[in-house]
C-alpha positions as CSV (number, residue, x, y, z in Angstrom):
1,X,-12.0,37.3,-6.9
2,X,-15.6,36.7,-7.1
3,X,-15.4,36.8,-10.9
4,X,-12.9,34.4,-11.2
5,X,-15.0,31.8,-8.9
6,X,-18.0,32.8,-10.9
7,X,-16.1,32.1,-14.4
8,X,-14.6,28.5,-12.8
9,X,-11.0,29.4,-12.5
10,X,-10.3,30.2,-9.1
11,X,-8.7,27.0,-8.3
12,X,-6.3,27.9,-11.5
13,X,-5.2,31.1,-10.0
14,X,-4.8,29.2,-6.5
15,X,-2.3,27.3,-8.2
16,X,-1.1,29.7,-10.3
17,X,-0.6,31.7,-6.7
18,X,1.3,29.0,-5.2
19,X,3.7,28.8,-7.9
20,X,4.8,31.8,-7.3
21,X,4.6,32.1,-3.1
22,X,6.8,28.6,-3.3
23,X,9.3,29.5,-5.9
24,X,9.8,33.7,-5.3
25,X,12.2,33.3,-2.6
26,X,14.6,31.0,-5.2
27,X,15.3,33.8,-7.2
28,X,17.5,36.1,-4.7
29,X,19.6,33.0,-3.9
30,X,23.3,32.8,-5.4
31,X,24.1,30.0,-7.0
32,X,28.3,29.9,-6.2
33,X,28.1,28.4,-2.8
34,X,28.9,24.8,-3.7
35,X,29.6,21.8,-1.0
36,X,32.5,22.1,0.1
37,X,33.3,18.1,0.1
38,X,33.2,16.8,-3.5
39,X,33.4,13.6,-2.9
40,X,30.3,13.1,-1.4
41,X,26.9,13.3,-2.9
42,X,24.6,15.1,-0.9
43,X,21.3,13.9,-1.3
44,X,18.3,15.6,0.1
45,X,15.2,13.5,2.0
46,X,12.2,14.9,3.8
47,X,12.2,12.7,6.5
48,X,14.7,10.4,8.9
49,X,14.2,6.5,8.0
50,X,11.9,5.2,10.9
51,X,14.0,1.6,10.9
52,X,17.1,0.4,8.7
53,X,16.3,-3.2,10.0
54,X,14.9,-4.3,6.5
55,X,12.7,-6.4,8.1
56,X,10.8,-3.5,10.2
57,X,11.1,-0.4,8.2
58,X,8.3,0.1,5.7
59,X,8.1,3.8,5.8
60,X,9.6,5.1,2.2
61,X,13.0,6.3,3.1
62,X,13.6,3.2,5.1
63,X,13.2,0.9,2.2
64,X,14.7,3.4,0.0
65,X,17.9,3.0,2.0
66,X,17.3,-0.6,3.1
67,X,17.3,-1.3,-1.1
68,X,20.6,0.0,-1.0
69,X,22.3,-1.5,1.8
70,X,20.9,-4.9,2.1
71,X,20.3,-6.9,-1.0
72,X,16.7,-9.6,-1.0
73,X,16.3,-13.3,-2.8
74,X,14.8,-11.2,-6.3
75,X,14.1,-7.8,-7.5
76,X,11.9,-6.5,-10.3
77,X,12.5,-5.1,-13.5
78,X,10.7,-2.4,-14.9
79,X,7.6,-4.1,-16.4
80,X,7.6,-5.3,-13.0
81,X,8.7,-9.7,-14.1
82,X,10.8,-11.2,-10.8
83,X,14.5,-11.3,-11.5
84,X,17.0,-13.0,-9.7
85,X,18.9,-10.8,-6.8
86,X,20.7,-13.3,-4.1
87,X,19.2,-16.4,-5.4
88,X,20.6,-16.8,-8.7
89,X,17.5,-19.1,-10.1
90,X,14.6,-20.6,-8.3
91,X,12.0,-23.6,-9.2
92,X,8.6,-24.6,-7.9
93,X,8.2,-28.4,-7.2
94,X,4.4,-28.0,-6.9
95,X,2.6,-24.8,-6.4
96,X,3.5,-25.5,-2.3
97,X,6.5,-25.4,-2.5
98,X,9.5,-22.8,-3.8
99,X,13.2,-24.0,-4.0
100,X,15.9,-21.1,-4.6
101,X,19.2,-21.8,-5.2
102,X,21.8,-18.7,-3.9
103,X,24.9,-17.1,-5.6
104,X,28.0,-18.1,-4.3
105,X,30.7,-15.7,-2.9
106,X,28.5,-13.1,-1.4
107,X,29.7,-11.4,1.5
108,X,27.7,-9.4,4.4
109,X,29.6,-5.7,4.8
110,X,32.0,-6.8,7.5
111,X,33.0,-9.8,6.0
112,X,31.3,-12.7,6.7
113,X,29.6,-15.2,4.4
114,X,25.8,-14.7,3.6
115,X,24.3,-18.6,3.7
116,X,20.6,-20.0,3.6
117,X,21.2,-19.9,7.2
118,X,21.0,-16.3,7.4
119,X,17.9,-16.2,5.1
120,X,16.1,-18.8,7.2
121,X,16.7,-16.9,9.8
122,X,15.5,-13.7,8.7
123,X,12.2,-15.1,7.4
124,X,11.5,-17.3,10.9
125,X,12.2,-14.2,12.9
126,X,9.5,-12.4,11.4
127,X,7.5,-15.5,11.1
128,X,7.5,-16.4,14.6
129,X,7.3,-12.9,16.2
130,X,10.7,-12.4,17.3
131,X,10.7,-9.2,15.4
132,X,7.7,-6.8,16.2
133,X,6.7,-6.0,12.1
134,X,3.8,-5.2,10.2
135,X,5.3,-7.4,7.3
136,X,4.2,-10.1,9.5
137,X,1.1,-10.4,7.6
138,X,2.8,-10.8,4.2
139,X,4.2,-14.1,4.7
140,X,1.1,-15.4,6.8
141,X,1.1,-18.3,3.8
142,X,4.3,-19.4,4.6
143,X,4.0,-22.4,7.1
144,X,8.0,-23.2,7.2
145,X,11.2,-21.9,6.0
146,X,14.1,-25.2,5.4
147,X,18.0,-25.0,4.6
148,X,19.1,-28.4,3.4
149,X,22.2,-26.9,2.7
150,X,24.3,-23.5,2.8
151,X,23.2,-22.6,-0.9
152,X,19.9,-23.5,-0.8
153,X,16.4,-22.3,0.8
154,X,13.1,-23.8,1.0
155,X,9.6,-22.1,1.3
156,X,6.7,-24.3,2.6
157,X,3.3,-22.7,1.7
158,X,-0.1,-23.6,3.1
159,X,-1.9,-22.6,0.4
160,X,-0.5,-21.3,-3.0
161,X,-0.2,-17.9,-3.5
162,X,1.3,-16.0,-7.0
163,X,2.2,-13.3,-5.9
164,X,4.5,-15.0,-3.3
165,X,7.9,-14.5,-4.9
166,X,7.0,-10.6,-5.4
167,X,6.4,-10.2,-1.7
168,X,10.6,-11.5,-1.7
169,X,11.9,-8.8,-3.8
170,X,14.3,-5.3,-3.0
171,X,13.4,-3.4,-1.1
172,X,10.1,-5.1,0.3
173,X,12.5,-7.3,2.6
174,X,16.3,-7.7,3.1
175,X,18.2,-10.2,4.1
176,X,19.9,-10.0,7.6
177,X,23.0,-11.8,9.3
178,X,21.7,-14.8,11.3
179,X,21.6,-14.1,15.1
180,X,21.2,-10.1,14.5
181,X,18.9,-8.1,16.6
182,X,16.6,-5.0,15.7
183,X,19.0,-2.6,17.5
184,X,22.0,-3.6,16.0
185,X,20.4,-3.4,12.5
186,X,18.6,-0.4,13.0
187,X,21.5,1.5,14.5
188,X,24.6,-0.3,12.5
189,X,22.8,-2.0,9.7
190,X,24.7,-5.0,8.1
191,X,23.5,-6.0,4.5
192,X,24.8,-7.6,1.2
193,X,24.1,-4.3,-1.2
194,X,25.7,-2.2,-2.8
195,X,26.0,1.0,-0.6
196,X,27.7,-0.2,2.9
197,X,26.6,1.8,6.0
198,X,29.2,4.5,7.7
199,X,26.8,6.5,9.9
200,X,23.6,8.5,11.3
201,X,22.5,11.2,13.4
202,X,19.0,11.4,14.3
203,X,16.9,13.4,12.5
204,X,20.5,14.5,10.3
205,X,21.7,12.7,8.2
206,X,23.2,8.8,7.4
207,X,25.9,8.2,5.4
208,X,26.5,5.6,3.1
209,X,29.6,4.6,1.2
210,X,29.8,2.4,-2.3
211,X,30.3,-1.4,-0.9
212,X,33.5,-2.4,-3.4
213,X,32.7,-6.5,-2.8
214,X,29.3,-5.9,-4.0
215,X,28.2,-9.0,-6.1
216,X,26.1,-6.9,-8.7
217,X,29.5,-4.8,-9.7
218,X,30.9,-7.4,-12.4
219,X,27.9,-9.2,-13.3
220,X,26.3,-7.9,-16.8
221,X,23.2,-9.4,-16.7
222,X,20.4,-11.0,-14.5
223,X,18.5,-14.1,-16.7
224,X,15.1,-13.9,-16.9
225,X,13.0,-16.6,-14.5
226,X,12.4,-19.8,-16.8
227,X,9.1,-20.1,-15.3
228,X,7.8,-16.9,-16.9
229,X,7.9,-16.8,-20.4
230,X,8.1,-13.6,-22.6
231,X,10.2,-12.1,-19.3
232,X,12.5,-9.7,-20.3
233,X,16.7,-9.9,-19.1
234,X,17.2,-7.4,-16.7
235,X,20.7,-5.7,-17.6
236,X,21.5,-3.9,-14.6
237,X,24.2,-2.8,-12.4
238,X,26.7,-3.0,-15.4
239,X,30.3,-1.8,-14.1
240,X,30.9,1.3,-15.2
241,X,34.3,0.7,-14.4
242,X,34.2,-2.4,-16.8
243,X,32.6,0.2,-19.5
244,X,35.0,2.5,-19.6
245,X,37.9,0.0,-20.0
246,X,36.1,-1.4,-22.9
247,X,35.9,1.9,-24.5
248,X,39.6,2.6,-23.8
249,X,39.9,3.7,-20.5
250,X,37.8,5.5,-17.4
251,X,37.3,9.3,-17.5
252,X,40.0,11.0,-15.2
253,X,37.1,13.8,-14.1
254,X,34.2,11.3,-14.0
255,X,33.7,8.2,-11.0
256,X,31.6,6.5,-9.7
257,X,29.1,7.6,-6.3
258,X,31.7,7.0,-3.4
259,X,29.9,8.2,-1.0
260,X,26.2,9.1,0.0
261,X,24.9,12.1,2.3
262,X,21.5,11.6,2.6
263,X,20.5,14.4,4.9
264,X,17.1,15.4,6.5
265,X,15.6,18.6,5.5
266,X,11.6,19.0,6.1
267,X,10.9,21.7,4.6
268,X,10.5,22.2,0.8
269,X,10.9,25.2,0.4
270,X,14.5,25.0,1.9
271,X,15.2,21.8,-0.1
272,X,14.6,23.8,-3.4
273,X,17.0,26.8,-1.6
274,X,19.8,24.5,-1.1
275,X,19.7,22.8,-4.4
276,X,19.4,26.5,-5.5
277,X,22.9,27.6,-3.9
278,X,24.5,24.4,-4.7
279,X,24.9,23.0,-1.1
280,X,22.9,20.2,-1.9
281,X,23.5,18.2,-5.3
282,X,20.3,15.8,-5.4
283,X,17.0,15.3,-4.5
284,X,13.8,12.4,-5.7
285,X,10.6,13.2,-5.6
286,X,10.7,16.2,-3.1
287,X,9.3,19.1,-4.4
288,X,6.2,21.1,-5.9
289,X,5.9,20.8,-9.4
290,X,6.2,24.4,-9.6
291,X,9.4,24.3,-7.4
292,X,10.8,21.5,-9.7
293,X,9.7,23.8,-13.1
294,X,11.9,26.8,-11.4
295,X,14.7,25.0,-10.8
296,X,15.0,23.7,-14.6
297,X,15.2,27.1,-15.5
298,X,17.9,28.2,-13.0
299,X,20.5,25.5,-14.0
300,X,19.5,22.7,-12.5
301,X,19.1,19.2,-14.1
302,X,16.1,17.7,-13.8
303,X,15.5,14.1,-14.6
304,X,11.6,13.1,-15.5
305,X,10.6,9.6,-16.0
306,X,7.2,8.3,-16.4
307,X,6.2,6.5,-12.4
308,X,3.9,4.1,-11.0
309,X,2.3,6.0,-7.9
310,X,-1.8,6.6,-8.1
311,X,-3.6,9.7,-7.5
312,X,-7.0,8.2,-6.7
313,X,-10.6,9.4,-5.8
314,X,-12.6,6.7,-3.6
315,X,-16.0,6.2,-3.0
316,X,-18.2,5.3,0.1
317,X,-20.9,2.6,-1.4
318,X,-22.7,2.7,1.9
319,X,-23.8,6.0,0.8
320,X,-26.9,6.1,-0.8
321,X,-26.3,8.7,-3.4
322,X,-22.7,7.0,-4.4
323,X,-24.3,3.7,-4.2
324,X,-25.6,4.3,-7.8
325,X,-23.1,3.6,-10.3
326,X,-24.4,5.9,-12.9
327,X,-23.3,8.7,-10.2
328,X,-19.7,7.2,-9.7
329,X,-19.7,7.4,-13.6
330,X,-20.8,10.5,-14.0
331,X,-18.3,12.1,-11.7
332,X,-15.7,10.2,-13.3
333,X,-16.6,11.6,-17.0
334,X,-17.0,15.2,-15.3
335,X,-13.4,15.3,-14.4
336,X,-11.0,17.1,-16.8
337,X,-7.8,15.1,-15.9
338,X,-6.2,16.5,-19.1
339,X,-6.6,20.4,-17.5
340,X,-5.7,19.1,-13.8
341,X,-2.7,17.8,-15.0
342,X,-1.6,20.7,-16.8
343,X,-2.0,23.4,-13.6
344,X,-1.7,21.1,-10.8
345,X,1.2,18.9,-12.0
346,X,2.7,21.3,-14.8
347,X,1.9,18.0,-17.2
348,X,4.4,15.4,-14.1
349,X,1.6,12.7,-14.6
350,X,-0.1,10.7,-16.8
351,X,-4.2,9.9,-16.9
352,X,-4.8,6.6,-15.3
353,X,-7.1,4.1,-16.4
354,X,-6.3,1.4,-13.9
355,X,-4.6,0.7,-10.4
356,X,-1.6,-1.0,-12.1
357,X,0.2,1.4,-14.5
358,X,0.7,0.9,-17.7
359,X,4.0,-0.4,-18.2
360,X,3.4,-3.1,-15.9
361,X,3.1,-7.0,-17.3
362,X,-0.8,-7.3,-16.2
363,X,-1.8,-3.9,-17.2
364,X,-5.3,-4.0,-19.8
365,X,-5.0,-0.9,-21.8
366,X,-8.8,-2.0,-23.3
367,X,-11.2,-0.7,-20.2
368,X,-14.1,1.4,-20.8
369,X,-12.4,4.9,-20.4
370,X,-13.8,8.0,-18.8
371,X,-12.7,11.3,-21.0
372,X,-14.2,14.9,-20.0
373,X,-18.0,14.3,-21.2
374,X,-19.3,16.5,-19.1
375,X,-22.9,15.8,-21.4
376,X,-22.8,12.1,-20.8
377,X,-22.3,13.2,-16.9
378,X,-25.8,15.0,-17.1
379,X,-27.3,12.0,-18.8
380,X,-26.1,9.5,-16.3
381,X,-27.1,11.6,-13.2
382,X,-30.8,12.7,-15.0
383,X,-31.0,8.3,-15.4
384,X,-30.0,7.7,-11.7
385,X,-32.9,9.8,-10.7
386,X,-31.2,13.0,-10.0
387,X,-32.2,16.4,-11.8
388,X,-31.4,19.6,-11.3
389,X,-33.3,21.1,-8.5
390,X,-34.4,24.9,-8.4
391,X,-30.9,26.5,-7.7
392,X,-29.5,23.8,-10.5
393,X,-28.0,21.5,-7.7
394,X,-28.6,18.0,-7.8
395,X,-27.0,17.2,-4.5
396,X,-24.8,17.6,-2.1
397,X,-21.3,15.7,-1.0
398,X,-18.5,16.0,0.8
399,X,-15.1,15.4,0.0
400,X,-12.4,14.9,2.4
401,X,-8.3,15.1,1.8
402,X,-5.1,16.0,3.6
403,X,-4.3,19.7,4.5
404,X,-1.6,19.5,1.6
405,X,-1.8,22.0,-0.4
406,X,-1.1,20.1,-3.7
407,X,-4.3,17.8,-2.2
408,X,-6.6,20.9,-1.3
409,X,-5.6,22.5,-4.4
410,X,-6.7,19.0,-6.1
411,X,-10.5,19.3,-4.0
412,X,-10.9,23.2,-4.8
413,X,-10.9,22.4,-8.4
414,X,-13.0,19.3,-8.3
415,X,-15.2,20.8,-6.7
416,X,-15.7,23.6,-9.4
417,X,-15.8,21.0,-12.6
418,X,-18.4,18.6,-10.6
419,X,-20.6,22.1,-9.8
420,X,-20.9,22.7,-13.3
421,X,-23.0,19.1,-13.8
422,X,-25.0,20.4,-10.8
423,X,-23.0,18.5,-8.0
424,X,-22.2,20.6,-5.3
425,X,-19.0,19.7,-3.0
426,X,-18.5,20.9,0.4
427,X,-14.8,20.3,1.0
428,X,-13.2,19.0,4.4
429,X,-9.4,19.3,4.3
430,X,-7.8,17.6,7.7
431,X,-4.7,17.4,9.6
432,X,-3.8,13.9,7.5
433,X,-3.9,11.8,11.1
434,X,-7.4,12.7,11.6
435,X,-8.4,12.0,7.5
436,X,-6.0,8.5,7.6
437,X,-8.1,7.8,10.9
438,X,-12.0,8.7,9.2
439,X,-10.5,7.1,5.8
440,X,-10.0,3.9,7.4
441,X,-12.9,3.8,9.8
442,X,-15.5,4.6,6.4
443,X,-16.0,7.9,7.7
444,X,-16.6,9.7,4.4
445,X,-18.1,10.0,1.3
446,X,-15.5,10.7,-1.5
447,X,-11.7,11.1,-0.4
448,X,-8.5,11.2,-2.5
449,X,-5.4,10.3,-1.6
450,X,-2.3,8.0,-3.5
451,X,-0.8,4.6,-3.6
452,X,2.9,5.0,-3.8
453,X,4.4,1.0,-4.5
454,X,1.6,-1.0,-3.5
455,X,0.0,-0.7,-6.8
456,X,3.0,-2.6,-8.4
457,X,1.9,-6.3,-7.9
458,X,-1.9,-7.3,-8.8
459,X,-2.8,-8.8,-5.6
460,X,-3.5,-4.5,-5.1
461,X,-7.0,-5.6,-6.5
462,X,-7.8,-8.0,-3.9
463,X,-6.7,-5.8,-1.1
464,X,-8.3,-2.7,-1.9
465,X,-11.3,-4.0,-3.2
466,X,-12.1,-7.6,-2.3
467,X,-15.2,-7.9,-0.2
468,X,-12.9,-9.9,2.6
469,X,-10.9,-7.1,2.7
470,X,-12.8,-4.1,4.6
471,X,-10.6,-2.5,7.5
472,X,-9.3,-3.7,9.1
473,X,-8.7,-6.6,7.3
474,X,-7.4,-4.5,4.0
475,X,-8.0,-1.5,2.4
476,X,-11.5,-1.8,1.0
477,X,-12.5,1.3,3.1
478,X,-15.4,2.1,0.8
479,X,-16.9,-1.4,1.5
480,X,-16.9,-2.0,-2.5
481,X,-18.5,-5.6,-2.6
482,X,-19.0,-7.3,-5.9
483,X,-19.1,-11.2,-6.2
484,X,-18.0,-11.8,-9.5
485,X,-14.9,-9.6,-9.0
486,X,-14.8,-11.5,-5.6
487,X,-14.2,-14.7,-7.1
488,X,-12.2,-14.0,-9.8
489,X,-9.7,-11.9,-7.6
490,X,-9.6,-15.6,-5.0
491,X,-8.9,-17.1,-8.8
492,X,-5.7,-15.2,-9.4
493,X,-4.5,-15.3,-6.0
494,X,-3.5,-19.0,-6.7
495,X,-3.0,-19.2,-10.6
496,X,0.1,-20.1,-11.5
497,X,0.3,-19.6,-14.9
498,X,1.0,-16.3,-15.7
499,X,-0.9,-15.7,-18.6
500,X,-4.0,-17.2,-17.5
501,X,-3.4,-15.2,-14.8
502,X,-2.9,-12.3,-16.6
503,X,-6.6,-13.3,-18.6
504,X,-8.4,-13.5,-15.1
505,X,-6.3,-9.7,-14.4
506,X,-7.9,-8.4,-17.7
507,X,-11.8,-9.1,-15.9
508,X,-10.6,-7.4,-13.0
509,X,-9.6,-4.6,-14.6
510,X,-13.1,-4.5,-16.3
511,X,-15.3,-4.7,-14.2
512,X,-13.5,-2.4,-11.9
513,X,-13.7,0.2,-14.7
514,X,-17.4,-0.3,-15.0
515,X,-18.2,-0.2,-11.2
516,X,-15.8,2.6,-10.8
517,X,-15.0,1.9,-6.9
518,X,-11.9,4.8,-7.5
519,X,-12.0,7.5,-10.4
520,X,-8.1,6.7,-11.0
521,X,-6.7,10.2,-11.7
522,X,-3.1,10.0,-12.9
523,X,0.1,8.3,-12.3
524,X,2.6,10.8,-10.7
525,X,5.8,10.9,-12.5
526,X,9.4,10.4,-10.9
527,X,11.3,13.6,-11.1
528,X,14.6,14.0,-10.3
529,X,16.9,17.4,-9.7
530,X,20.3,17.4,-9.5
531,X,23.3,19.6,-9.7
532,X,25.2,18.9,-13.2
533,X,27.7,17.1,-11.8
534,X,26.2,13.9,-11.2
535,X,25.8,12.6,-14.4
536,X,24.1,8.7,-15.8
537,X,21.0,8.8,-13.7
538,X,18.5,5.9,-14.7
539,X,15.3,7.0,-12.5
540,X,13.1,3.8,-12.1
541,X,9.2,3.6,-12.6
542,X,9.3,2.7,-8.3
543,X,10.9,6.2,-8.2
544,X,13.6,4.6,-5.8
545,X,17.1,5.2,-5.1
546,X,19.2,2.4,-7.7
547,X,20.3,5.1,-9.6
548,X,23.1,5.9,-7.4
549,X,24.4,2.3,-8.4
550,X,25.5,3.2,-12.0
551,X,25.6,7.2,-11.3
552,X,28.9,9.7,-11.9
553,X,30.2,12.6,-10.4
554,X,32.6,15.1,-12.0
C-alpha cells in the first residue's frame, strides 16, 4: 500500500476498489424475475419529489416530474434557443415589455380550459407572496403580469432583462389552474403535459399515466422564435402513433409509455440489483459509473449522451496564496483531466473549458485552455514567488468536498497530481450539510462540487461570479471580484440582440479563463439503463425525463 501511494496511484486502486465493492454483489443476482405488470414502466429515482406544485418544487425530481405533468409558456431545444411550449409565438414591443400569444384548445387534466387567466394567476401568486417559493427571486423584474384577453398574456418589466423568457421555460415553472392552492397541487397536481397524475405514496412511489389530450401529440414541429435568428426548429413530440401509420401501420408488440412508476429507492446499490433481476426497467442518472459499466455487460441497455452538468473546483480569492493567479493557473495546468476521466468516470464526461457546455448557443470554444503541463505549473508557481522548500513542498491547502465517495475519490487523486508540483493538500471531506453551510459562508480554500441545470442559460456568469453577487446575494462564494468582467456581465444582462450578446458572452468567457475563478473539470454525461424492452429513448443534454414522451415498450 505504501508503494502504491509512493508511485502516485493509490487513488487509482481506490477506484479501482470501489468498482468492484459496488458492482460484486450484481453478479449472484438472477436475471428471470421480471415485473410482473407490463404495462407499466418502472422507473427508478433516488429520492421522493419535495413539491409537484410547479411553482415550489426546485429540487431535481420535482421538476423532473413537474416537466412532465404541467406544461410552461416555452421550452428549450438542445442548443438551448427558446421554443414555443403553450404560447405558440411571442413579440417584444420594446425591451419592457413581452406579449405571448397562447395555443388554442389546451385542456388542464380534468378538463377544463387553460386561459391567460390561469397564467396570470400563476405568475402573481408567486409574485405577490401568496405562494411561499424560492423562485420568487427569478421574476423580481417583473413589475406586472396583464390578460387583455383569454389568449393572450402580458409581462411588464422594470428593467430589461435577456434572459427573461429562459427563466419561463419547462420545467423551471409550470403553469397552474387559476384559484389552485399549494396542497392541492402538491398532493393532486393538475397540469397541461403530457403525463397526467394518478397517484403517490410518501417516500414510494407516484404514478403517472400518458395524458391522451395532450397538445404536443399531433403537432410535428415547434417554429423557431422570429426574434432569434439562426434558431433551429425544434421537431419534438412527433406522434409515434402518426409514424407508424405513415409507414403502414403501428407495431402490434410495440406502444407507446402508458403508464409511469416512478418509485423511490435510496440506495444504489439496490437500484443497480433491481435493474439487475429485471424488477425495475429504467433508471437516469442514478448510478456509479462502475455500476452503470457492469450493467452493460449483463444485458442491460444503456443509453449515453453527451450532458450539460459541471464538475467544478472553486477558489477562495481572500486567500492569500490563491489570491495569485499564477497559482490558480498552475493548479489548473497540473490536473490530468484526461486520466480522471478515464478511472473516475470510466470516460462518462467530457473536459470542460467553460461554465456553459459546449453545445450551447453562447458557448466560445477559443479560451486559453489548461492541458496537463505539469512543467508550465512549476514555472508559474516559481513566478508567483513560491519554490520548493526543503521537503519539496511549496505550500500547503486544504480542500474541502462532500463525503461522496465519487467526490472523495475526486480529492484523493487531486491531491496526488498537485503533490507532484510540490503542492501539498490536506483533504476535509464533510457530511454535505456542513460543506454546503462552510461553502456558502466562504469557509474554505478550494472546494469542488457541480452545477447540475443552472449552467444552461448565461446569466450563470453573473451569478456565480459577479462582484454583486457574494452570498447571500448569489453564488460568488469565493468573492471573485473583477470590474471589467463586472461590467460587461451588467452589459449582457440587458442586450437584446442576441449576437451582440453572444460577442459580450465571448469576453466573459475570456477573461474567466484567464483569472480562473473555477478549474472547470468536465461535463458529466447523461446515462441511461434500461431493460430492452423500452425502446426509442432520446436522452436530452438537461438529462431530464422527455424521453418517456416518444418512448416504446414491447
Amino acid at each position: 500500500m505504501n508503494a502504491d501511494k509512493n508511485s502516485g496511484y493509490g487513488w487509482r486502486w481506490r477506484a479501482i476498489a470501489f468498482a468492484v465493492a459496488v458492482c460484486a454483489p450484481l453478479g449472484g443476482c438472477a436475471s428471470s424475475n421480471r415485473s410482473g405488470d407490463r404495462g407499466t414502466l418502472n422507473f427508478l429515482i433516488e429520492s421522493m419529489p419535495v413539491n409537484l406544485d410547479p411553482r415550489v418544487g426546485t429540487d431535481a425530481n420535482s421538476q423532473y416530474l413537474d416537466g412532465l405533468i404541467f406544461s410552461s409558456l416555452v421550452a428549450h431545444d438542445a442548443e438551448m434557443n427558446i421554443v414555443p411550449d403553450l404560447a405558440e409565438r411571442w413579440e417584444t414591443t420594446d425591451p419592457l415589455t413581452y406579449v405571448l400569444h397562447l395555443r388554442h384548445g389546451v385542456k388542464f387534466h380534468n378538463g377544463r380550459a387553460l386561459t391567460s387567466a390561469d397564467v396570470k394567476y400563476t405568475f402573481e401568486t408567486i409574485l405577490n407572496g401568496d405562494v411561499k417559493t424560492p423562485k420568487r427571486g427569478t421574476y423580481r423584474m417583473v413589475a406586472s403580469v396583464e390578460a387583455p384577453d383569454d389568449a393572450t398574456i402580458v409581462f411588464h418589466l422594470r428593467e430589461p432583462y435577456a434572459s427573461f423568457l429562459w427563466n419561463l421555460t419547462r420545467p423551471g415553472v409550470g403553469i397552474v389552474p387559476r384559484g389552485s392552492t399549494v396542497e392541492e397541487n402538491s398532493q393532486h397536481p393538475n397540469g397541461t403535459g403530457p403525463f397526467r397524475f394518478v397517484s403517490a405514496a410518501a417516500d414510494e412511489d407516484v404514478i403517472l399515466e400518458r395524458n391522451a389530450d395532450y397538445f404536443g401529440w399531433n403537432k410535428t414541429a415547434r417554429d423557431a422564435h422570429p426574434l432569434m435568428p439562426g434558431a433551429k426548429t425544434d421537431i419534438v413530440r412527433i406522434s409515434l402513433l402518426e409514424r407508424d401509420h405513415a409507414n403502414g401501420g403501428p407495431d402490434a408488440t410495440t406502444g407507446l409509455v402508458e403508464k409511469v412508476r416512478f418509485r423511490v429507492v435510496t440506495d444504489a446499490i439496490v437500484r443497480a440489483l433491481e435493474l439487475r433481476k429485471g424488477t425495475a426497467d429504467v433508471l437516469m442518472n442514478g448510478l456509479t459509473a462502475d455500476m452503470s459499466v457492469t450493467l452493460a455487460k449483463e444485458g442491460l441497455v444503456t443509453e449515453e449522451q453527451p450532458g450539460t452538468m459541471l464538475g467544478y473546483i472553486a477558489f477562495n480569492f481572500d486567500d492569500p496564496i490563491l489570491a495569485h493567479r499564477e497559482v490558480r493557473q498552475a493548479l489548473a495546468y497540473a490536473t490530468d483531466r484526461t486520466t480522471l476521466i478515464r478511472y473516475l468516470t470510466h470516460g462518462q464526461a467530457r473536459p470542460a473549458s467553460s461554465l456553459l457546455p459546449p453545445n450551447h448557443w453562447a458557448h466560445d470554444p477559443n479560451v486559453k485552455q489548461y492541458g496537463f503541463d505539469p512543467a508550465q505549473a512549476e514555472r508559474l508557481l516559481d513566478a508567483a514567488g513560491f519554490p520548493r522548500g526543503a521537503d519539496g513542498v511549496r505550500f500547503h491547502l486544504e480542500l474541502k468536498s462532500s463525503t461522496e465517495e465519487s467526490a472523495r475519490l475526486l480529492c484523493e487523486a487531486l491531491a496526488d497530481e498537485w503533490k507532484r508540483v510540490g503542492v501539498a493538500i490536506e483533504l476535509r471531506p464533510l457530511e454535505f450539510a456542513t460543506f454546503y453551510a462552510d461553502i456558502v459562508r466562504g469557509s474554505f480554500q478550494l472546494y469542488t462540487h457541480r452545477w447540475v441545470g443552472g449552467n444552461n442559460d448565461p446569466d450563470m456568469f453573473e451569478y456565480v461570479f459577479s462582484s454583486k453577487k457574494i452570498p447571500p446575494d448569489g453564488a460568488n462564494r469565493g468573492h471573485y471580484r473583477n470590474a471589467a468582467l463586472d461590467a460587461l456581465l451588467d452589459q449582457q444582462r440587458v442586450e437584446m440582440d442576441r449576437e451582440r450578446r453572444k460577442t459580450i458572452l465571448s469576453q466573459v468567457q475570456r477573461i474567466v479563463a484567464e483569472d480562473e475563478p473555477y478549474i472547470n473539470l468536465w461535463y458529466w454525461d447523461n446515462v441511461c439503463i434500461h431493460q430492452p424492452r423500452l425502446g426509442n429513448v432520446t436522452i436530452s443534454p438537461t438529462g431530464d425525463y422527455e424521453f418517456l414522451e416518444s418512448a416504446t415498450m414491447k
